[in-house]
C-alpha positions as CSV (number, residue, x, y, z in Angstrom):
1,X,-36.6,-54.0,-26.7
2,X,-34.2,-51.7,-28.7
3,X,-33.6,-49.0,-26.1
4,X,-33.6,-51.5,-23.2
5,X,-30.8,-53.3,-25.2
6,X,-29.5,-49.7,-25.4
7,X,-29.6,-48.6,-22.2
8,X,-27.9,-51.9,-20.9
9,X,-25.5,-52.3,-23.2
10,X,-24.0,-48.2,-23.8
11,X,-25.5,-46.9,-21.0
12,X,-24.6,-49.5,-17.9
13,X,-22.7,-52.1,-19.7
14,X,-20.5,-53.2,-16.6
15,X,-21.6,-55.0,-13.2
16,X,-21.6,-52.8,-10.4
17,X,-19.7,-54.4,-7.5
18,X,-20.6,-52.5,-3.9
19,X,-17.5,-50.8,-3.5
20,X,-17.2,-50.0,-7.2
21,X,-18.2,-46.6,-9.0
22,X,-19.8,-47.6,-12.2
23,X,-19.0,-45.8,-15.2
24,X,-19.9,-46.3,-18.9
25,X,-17.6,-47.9,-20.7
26,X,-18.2,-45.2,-23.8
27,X,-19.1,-41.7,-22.2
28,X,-16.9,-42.4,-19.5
29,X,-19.5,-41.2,-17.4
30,X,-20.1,-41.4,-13.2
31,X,-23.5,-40.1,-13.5
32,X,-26.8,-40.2,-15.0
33,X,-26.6,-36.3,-15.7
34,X,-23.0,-36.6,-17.4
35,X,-24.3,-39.9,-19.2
36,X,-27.2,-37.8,-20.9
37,X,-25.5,-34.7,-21.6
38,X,-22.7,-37.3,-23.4
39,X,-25.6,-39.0,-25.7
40,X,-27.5,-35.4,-26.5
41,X,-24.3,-34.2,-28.5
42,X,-23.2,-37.9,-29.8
43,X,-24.9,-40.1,-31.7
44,X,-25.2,-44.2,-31.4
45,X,-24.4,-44.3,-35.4
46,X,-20.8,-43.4,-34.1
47,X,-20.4,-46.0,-31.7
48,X,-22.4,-48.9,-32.9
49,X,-19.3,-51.1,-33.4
50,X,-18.9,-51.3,-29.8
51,X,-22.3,-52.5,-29.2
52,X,-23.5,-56.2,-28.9
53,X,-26.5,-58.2,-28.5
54,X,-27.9,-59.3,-25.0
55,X,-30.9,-61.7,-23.8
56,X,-32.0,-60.1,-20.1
57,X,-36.1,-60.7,-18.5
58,X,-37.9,-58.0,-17.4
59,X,-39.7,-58.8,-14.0
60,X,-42.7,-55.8,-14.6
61,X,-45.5,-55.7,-11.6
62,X,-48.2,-57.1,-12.6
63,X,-51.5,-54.7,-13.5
64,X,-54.9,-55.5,-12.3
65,X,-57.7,-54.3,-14.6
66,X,-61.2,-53.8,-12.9
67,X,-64.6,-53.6,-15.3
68,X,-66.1,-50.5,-15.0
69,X,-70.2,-49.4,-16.6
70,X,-69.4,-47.6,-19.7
71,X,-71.7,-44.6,-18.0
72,X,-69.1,-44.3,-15.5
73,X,-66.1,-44.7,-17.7
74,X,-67.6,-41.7,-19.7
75,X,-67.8,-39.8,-16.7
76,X,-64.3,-40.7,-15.7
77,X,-63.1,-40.0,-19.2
78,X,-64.4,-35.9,-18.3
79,X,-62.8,-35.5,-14.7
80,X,-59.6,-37.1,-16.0
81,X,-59.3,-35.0,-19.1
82,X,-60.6,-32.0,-17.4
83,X,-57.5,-32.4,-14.9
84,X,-55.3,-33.1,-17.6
85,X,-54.9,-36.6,-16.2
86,X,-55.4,-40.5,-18.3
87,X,-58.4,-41.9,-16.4
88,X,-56.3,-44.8,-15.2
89,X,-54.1,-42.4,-13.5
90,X,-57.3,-40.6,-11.6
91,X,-58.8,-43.9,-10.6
92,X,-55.4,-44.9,-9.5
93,X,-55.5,-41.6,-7.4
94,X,-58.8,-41.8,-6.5
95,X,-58.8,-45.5,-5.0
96,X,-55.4,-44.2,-3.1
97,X,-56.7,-41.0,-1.7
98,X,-59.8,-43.1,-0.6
99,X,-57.5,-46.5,1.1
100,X,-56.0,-43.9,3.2
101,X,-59.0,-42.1,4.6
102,X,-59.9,-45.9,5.7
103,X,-56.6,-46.2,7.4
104,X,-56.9,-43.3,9.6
């Protein structure tokens, strides 16, 4: 919750309006880039007087979780580590690759 608070409140702390350029209100900064480089040679400590408190919902999409034989899972767990990958990120890769052979 921290960072988010962070991020909303140092980071992008004004309403963009269409026609606007948004800039924070402490680095002074138009972009993402200049915004980083600003926070890797400050520090929050510095400007935590200027900071303040905000409530905000985070509307996250919603994960499905499927039940998978532990015999498979282990196999899963080898192909996955063996590509360097988490084994919900091969299934998820996987079930894609496989959903689009269907389509064409």
């Amino acid at each position: 919750m921290f960072w988010i608070s962070f991020w909303l409140n140092i980071i992008f702390p004004r309403i963009m309006n269409e026609n606007e350029k948004q800039l924070s209100s402490i680095s002074k900064a138009a972009t993402l880039e200049e915004i980083g480089e600003f926070w890797d040679s400050h520090s929050l400590a510095d400007y935590w007087d200027q900071t303040y408190e905000v409530e905000f919902e985070v509307r996250a999409q919603r994960r499905r979780r499927v039940t998978l034989d532990p015999e498979v899972y282990a196999k899963l767990e080898g192909q996955a580590r063996s590509r360097g990958l988490l084994p919900e990120t091969l299934v998820d890769l996987w079930l894609a690759e496989r959903l689009q052979e269907n389509v064409s």
